[in-house]
C-alpha positions in Angstrom: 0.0 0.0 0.0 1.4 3.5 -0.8 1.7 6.2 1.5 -1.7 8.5 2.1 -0.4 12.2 2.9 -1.9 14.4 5.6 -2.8 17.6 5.0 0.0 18.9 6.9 2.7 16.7 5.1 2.7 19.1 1.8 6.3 20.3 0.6 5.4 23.5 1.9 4.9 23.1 5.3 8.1 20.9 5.5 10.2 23.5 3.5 8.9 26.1 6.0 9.9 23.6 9.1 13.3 23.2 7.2 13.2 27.3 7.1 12.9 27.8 11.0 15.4 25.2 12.0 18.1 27.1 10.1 16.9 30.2 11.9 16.9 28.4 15.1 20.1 26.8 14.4 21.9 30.3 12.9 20.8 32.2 16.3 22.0 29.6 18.7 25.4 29.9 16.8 25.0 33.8 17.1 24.3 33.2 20.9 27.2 30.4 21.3 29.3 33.1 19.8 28.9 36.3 22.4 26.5 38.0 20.1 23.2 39.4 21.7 20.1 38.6 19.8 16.5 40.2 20.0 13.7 39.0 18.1 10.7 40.7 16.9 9.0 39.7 20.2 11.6 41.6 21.7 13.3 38.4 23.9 17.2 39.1 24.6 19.1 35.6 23.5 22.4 35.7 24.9 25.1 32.9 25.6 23.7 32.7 29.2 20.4 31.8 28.4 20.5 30.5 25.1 19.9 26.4 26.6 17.8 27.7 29.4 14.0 26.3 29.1 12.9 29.2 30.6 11.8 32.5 28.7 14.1 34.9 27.7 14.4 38.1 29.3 11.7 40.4 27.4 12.3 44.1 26.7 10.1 46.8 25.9 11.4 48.7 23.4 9.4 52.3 23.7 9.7 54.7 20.6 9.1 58.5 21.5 6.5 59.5 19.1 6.6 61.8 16.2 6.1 65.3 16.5 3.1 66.6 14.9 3.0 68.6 11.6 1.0 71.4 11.8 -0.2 72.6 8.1 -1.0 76.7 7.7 -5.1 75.6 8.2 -4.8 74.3 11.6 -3.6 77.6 13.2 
């Protein structure tokens, strides 16, 4: 009997999970190697907490905001 595929076995879904273990893999190097890494969820992956199965420290990363232009019909 052949093999019947899931619907989450497609090529795509297993070049994607190929995808994220590279990413996975290249920070942990990045880590390994004294660099500081912060994701877009804004967790701090260093060399000290990098095989840690807690959560990494989280930072809050607060942008001042713009100044507001003020066109000649607002006065």
């Amino acid at each position: 009997m052949g093999h019947i595929p899931h619907a989450f076995e497609s090529q795509i879904f297993d070049d994607y999970r190929k995808g994220v273990k590279k990413v996975h893999e290249s920070i942990k190097l990045l880590a390994e190697q004294g660099y500081t890494v912060i994701d877009l969820e804004g967790q701090v992956i260093t060399k000290f907490n990098i095989n840690k199965e807690r959560p990494y420290p989280n930072i809050n990363y607060k942008r001042t905001p713009k100044q507001l232009e003020y066109s000649e019909s607002d006065k």
